[in-house]
N, C-alpha and C positions, 0 to 999 in steps of 0.2 A: 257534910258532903261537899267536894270542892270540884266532883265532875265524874263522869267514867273515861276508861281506857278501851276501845275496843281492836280486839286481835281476832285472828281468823288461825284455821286448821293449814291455808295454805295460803300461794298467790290465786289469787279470780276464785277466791270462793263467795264473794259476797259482799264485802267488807262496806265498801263504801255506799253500796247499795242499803244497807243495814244500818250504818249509820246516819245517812238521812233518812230512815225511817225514824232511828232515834230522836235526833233534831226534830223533826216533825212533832212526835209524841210530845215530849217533850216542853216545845212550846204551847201545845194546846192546851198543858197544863196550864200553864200560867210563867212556867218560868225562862228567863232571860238565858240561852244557849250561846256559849262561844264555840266557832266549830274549831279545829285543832286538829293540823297536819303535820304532825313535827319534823318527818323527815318521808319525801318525795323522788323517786327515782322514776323519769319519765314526765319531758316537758316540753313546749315550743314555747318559741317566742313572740311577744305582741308588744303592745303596746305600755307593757307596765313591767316587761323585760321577760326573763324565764317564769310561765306558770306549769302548774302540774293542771288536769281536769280534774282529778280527785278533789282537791282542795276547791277547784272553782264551784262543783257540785258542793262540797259541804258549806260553800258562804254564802249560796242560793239556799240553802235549805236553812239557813238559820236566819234570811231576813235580812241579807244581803249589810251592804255596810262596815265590814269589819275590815282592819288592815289586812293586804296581803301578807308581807313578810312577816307578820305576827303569826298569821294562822299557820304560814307555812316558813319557817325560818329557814329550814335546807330544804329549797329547790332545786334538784339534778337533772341536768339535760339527758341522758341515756336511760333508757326503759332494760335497765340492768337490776340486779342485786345492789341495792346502798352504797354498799363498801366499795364494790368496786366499780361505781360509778363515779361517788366522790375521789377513789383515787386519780381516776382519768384527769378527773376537773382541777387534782391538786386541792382536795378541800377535806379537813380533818371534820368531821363529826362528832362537837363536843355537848354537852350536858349545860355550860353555862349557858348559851342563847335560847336553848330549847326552854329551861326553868323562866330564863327572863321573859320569851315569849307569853308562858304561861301564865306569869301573875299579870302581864299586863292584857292578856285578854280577862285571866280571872277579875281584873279591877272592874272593868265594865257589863260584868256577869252573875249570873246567881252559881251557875255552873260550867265547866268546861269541857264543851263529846270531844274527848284524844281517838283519831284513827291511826293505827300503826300502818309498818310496811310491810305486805309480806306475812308469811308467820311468826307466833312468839319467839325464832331462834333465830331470823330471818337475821343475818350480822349487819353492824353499820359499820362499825369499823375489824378489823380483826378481830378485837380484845373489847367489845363493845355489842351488844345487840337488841333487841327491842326489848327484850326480858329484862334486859339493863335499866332502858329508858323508863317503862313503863315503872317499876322498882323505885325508882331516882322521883317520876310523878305522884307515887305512893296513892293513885287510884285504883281501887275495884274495878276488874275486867270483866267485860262481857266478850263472849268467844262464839266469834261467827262460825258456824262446820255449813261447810259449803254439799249439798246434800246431792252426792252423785257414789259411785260404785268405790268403796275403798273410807266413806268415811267414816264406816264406825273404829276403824282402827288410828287415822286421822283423828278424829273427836277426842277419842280415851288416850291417845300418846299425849296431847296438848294438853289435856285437861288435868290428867296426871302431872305435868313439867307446871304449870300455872301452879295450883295447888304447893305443890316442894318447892318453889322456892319462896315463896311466903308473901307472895301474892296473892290478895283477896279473889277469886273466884265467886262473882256474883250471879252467873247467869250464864243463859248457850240462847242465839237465837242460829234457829235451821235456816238455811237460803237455797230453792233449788235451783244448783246449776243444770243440772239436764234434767231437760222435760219429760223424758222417755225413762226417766229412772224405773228400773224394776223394783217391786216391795218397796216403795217411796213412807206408804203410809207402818209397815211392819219396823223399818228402819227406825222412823222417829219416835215408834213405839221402843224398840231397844234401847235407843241414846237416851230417852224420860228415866229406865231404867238403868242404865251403864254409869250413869252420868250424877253424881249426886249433888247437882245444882238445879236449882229452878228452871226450866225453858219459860223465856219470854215468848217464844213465839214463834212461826214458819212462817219465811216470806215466800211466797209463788215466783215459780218462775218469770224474767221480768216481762213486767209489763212497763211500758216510758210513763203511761199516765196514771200510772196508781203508786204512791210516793211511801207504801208499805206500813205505812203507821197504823193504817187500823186493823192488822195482822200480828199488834203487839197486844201483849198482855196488858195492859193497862195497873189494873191492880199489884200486877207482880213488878211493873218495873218503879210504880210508886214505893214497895216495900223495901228494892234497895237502894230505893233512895235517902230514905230515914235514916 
């Protein structure tokens, strides 16, 4: 096991919410987490040039210390789509920095949490998209379904496209996005059924001070760890 991949049913379903839950879990175990932003659309600038929040939230969640441009190799200024963000910027989207990224955070790790952009189709370049990427890191996905009116058809289209292209499908964690969701608890009883992966676990609508890891299976996310 050299890390997970996690993807979402859409944009702001959860994702990065979800995955500093992972981070968290994670290391309570015991083991050493690099976080892993490979490709970022949507940033300001500071002191250490273009960040994304996403990735700043996953380097605080892992224990803070890791390089930036490792975690996050494509940093895009426009809170667009990838592809056509980096085309603004003039920057191709390739496969070789992302991989180099990757072994030099895997060199200082037991494990690597990868959060994509977007959903698993979500394109980086044209001819290129996270399904690609994700493929290319040859990690087991866990698929955030952002839990509001439309996701069980969201859930099972992704979960179906995960599956066929020959990506490991290791697990679904729920995130609610609306608090008001109708049949919230019926819902997640469907997608246990629909869905013939594991659920890790439902995170609560957010709260800033509760960092979602004890809303994880514990046991179950130990099993695909193995």
């Amino acid at each position: 096991m050299r890390g997970l991949f996690v993807t979402g049913t859409d944009t702001d379903c959860g994702k990065t919410r979800v995955a500093v839950a992972l981070l968290h879990a994670l290391r309570d175990s015991g083991l050493r987490v690099a976080p892993f932003k490979p490709v970022a659309a949507g940033a300001t600038r500071g002191d250490q040039g273009l960040c994304n929040e996403d990735a700043l939230q996953l380097i605080a969640a892992a224990g803070g210390g890791w390089p930036y441009r490792n975690v996050n190799p494509y940093c895009l200024e426009a809170a667009v789509s990838p592809h056509l963000a980096a085309r603004e910027e003039g920057v191709s989207i390739e496969s070789g920095p992302i991989r180099d990224a990757f072994q030099a955070l895997l060199a200082n790790a037991d494990i690597v949490l990868a959060e994509g952009a977007g959903g698993w189709m979500a394109p980086l370049r044209e001819d290129w998209c996270i399904e690609d990427l994700a493929l290319e890191l040859d990690l087991p996905v866990v698929l955030v379904i952002g839990l509001r009116l439309g996701c069980l058809n969201h859930a099972r289209l992704s979960a179906s496209r995960i599956q066929t292209s020959g990506a490991s499908l290791a697990g679904w964690i729920g995130s609610v996005v609306d608090p008001d969701m109708q049949r919230l608890e019926e819902n997640v009883t469907s997608l246990k059924a629909l869905i013939d992966v594991p659920c890790l676990g439902v995170l609560p609508h957010l709260d800033p001070m509760d960092t979602g890891a004890g809303n994880l299976d514990a046991a179950g996310l130990q099993s695909i760890l193995r």
